[in-house]
N, C-alpha and C positions, 0 to 999 in steps of 0.2 A: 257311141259312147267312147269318151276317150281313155287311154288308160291310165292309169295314175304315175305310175313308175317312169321318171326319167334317166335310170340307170340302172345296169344290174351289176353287180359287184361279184365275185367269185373266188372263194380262196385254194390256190393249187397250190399243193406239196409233192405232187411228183406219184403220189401212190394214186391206184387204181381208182380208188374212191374219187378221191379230190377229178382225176379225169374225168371221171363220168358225169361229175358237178358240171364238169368245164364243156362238156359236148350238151348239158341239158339246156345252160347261161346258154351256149352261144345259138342255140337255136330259138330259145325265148327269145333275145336281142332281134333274130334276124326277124319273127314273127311279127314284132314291136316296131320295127326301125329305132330299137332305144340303141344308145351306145352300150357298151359292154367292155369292166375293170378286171384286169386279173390279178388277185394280190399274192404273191410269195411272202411269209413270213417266217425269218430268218430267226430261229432259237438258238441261242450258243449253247455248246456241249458242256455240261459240269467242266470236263479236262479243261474248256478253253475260258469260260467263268474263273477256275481257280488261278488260272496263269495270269486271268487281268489282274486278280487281285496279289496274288505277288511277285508279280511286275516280271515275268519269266521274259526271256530276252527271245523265244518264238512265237511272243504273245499276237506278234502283226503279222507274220505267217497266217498261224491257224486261225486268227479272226479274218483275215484278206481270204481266207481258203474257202471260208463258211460262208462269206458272202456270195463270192463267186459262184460256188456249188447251188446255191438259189438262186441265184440272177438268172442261171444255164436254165431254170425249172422253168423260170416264169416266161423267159425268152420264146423257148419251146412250146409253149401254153399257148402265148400270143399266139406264135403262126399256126398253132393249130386248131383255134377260134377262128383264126382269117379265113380258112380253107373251107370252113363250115358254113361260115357266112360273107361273105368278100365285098358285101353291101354295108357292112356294119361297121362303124368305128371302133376299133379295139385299139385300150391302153394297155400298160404294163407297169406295175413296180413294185420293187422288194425292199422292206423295209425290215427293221427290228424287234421285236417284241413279238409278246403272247398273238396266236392267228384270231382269235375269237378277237379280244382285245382291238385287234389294232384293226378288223375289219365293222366291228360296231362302231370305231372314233370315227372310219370314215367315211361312212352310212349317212345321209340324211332321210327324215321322213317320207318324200318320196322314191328313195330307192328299192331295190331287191336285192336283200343279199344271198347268194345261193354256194352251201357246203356239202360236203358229202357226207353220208353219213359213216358214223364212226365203224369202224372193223376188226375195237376190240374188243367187245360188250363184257362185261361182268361184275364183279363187286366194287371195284377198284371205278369204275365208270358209274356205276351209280352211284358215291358216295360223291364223287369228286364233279362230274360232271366231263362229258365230251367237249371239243371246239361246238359240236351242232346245238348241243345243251346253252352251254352259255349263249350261244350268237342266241337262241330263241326266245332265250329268258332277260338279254340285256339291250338287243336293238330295237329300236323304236318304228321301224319297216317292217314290212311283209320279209316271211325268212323262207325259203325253198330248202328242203331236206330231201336231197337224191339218194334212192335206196334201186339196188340193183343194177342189171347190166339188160335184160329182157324189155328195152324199152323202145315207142316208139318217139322219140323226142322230135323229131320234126313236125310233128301234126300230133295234134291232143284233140280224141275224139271224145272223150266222156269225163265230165270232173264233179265228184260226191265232195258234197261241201257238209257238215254237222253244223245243224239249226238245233236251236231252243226258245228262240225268241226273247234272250237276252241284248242287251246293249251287244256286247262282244260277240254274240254269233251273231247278230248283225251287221255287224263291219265287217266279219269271215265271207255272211251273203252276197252284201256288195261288192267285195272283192272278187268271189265268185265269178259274178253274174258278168262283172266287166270282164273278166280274162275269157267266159266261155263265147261271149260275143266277139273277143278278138280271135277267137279260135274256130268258129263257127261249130264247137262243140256244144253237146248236150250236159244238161246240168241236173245232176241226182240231189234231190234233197233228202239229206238224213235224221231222222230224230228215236235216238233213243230213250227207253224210259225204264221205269222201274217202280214196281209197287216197294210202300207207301211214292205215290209221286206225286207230290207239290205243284202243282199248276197256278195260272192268274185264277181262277174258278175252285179250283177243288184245296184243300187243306188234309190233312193229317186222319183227319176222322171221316173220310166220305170212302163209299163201295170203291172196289176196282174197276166195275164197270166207269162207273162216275169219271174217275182218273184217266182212264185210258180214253173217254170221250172229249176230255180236256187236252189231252197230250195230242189227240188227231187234230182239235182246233188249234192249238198252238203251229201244230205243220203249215194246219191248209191257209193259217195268218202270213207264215212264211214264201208260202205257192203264191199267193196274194200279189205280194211286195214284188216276188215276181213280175208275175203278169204287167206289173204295173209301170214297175220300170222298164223292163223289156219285153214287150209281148209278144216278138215274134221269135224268143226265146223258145227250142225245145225246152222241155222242163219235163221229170216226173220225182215221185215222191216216196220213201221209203219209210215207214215207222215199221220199229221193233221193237218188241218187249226184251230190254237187254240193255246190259250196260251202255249209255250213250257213245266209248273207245269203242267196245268190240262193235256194235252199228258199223260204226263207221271202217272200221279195218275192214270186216265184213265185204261190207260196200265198195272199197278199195282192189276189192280181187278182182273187179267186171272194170274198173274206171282207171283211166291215164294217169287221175292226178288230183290229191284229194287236199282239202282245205279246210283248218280250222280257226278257232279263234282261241284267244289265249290271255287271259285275266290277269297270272303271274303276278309275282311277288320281287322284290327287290333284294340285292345282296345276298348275302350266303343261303338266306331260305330258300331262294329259286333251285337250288341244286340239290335241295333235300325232298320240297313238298310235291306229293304227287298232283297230277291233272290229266284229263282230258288228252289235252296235248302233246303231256309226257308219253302217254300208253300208245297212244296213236304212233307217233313218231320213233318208239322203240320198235314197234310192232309190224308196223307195215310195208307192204313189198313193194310200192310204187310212190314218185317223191313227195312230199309232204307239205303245203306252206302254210306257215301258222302266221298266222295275223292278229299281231297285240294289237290287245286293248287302248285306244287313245282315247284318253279325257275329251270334253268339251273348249278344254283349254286348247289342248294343247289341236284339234281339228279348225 
């Protein structure tokens, strides 16, 4: 099975986090033989914004200073992607504008973009959203969300993916299935549920029993799809009675590397409404790739 990704993209600012991004990218790259981007994005400081605007005569100083001061990031990044991987093609470049922004323009469908995740959680961060918030909510790729430093990035032994048997956890599954076959990892399937639970079978008014026998075929539809694509796939299977996030964060504490899918909303609503995806990706201790939803169109 081939993999889909013909790049992985990566944005470094020099802090802790964004490193840990950049040692998880470059080992995914080397796993791939895909190339591997490191982007620096250069934000000017209010002080150096208001000196553009009038026209202060250290204006090309402190702008030539800011660039520099990120060119030095991303330089650095490079060779120390090289050193990781020395097989793998590594670019480099620092451009302008918001990080989120400028690494979903230069994203395409088959890419990977991989952030670290954020390291200042609070109110201010859920209203507004993080870089990792927006890249998940606006790029049209698979996103990687690196959480932690206790990792084993060079080999990914076990990856818990959240099934439901939706359109979108079905693109989450395949996405799965292909990375844990490039990994020769084992693949956890997750499905949470929760009474009243809505299944293809059960509705609003049937027993708990009834539901929860719905929710296990729903899984073992999943296990299925499996087999079927790859059958010489380890594979096993988890159902919990439990929020579908906690499952899976759950499930995240035994696994490398957990995957979901992600429905998501356009525009400022993405930074408000909760999901699946959100809770996961806040929550959990090993990295995260959420895998939006693509139309029929746009596949």
């Amino acid at each position: 099975m081939t993999p889909r990704a013909t790049r992985l993209i990566v944005g470094v600012d020099g802090t802790e986090g964004s490193v840990e991004a950049l040692r998880w990218a470059a080992h995914a790259a080397a796993r791939r033989g895909a190339p591997l981007h490191v982007m620096t994005c250069a934000e000017l400081p209010v002080a150096v914004e208001a000196s553009l605007i009038g026209g202060a005569v250290t204006t090309g100083e402190a702008f030539d200073g800011v660039v520099a001061e990120h060119e030095a990031v991303n330089q650095r990044a490079v060779a120390l992607a090289r050193s990781i991987g020395p097989d793998i093609m590594v670019t480099g470049d620092t451009v302008l504008g918001a990080p989120a922004y400028a690494m979903v323009g230069a994203s395409h469908d088959d890419d990977i973009i991989v952030v670290g995740a954020t390291s200042h959680p609070g109110r201010l961060t859920e209203v507004l959203g993080s870089v990792a918030t927006v890249v998940t909510h606006r790029a049209h790729c698979p996103v990687v969300v690196v959480h932690g430093t206790d990792r084993k990035d060079a080999s990914v032994g076990r990856i818990a993916v959240g099934v439901d048997g939706s359109e979108c956890g079905d693109q989450a599954l395949m996405w799965a299935i292909e990375e844990a076959t490039l990994c020769g990892a084992e693949l956890l399937l997750v499905h949470g549920w929760t009474y009243p639970y809505q299944g293809p079978r059960t509705g609003i008014t049937e027993s708990r029993e009834d539901m929860k026998l719905d929710a296990m075929r729903t899984l073992e539809a999943c296990a299925h799809k499996v087999r079927s694509v790859a059958p010489a796939l380890r594979c096993h299977s988890i159902i919990s009675e439990d929020s579908p996030a906690k499952a899976i964060i759950d499930a995240g504490k035994e696994a490398d590397l957990l995957v979901v899918g992600c429905r998501g909303h356009g525009g400022f609503a993405a930074l408000l409404l909760g999901s699946v995806s959100r809770t996961v990706l806040q929550h959990a201790s090993v990295p995260v790739v959420v895998v939006r939803h693509q139309s029929a169109e746009r596949r």
